[in-house]
C-alpha positions in Angstrom: 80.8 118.5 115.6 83.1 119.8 118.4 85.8 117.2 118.0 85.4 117.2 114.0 86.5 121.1 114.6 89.1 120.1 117.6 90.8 117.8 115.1 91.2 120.7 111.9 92.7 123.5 115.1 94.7 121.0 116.4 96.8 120.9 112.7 95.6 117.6 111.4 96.8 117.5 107.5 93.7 117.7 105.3 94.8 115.6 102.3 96.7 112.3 103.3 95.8 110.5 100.0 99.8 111.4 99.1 101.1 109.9 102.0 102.6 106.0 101.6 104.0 103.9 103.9 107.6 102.7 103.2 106.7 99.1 103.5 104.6 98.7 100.4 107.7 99.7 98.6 109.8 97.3 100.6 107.6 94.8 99.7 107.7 95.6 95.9 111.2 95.1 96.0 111.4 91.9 98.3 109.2 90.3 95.9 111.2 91.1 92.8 114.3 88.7 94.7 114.9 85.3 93.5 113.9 83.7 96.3 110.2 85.3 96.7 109.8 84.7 93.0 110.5 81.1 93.4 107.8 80.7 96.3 105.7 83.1 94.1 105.7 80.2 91.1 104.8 77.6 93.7 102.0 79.5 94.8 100.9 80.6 91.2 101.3 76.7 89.8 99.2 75.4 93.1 96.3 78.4 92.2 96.6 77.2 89.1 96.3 73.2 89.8 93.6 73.8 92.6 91.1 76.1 90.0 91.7 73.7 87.1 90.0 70.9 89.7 86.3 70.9 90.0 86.4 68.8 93.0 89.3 68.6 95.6 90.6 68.9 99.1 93.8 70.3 98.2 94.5 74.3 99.5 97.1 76.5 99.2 98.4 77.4 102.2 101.2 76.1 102.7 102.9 77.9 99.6 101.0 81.2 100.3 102.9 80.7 103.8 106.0 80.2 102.3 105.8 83.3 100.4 104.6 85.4 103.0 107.5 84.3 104.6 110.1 84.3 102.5 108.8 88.1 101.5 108.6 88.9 105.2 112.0 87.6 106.0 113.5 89.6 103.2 111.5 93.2 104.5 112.4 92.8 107.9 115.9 93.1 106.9 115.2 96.3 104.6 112.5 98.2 106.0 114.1 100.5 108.5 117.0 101.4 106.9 114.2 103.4 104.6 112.5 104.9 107.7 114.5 107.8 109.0 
């Protein structure tokens, strides 16, 4: 109970449900360039070919990879201009 009370003195905001973190909306955007939407089809088709099979060895993580990485690559060169 003491550090509950420590934490509200010491200024702690109360609501942080309004608070978002820049890199969600970097993200939003990164995936919204050609080249994330591209590795975004490959992923979607390979979901799509993998769940159509009953029976089969075949993942997707090779195009969930590239995704991440193309998206990545893209947000690393955006996100801090946005922080200030």
């Amino acid at each position: 109970m003491v550090f509950e009370e420590k934490m509200i003195m010491d200024g702690e905001p109360e609501d942080v449900s309004n608070v978002s973190d820049p890199i969600d909306l970097v993200r939003q955007k990164c995936e919204e360039a050609e080249h994330c939407v591209h590795t975004r089809e490959r992923l979607e088709q390979c979901e799509t070919r993998v769940g159509s099979r009953s029976s089969t060895e075949e993942d997707c993580t090779e195009e969930l990879f590239d995704f991440l990485h193309a998206r990545d690559h893209c947000v690393a060169h955006k996100l801090f201009h946005s922080v200030k």
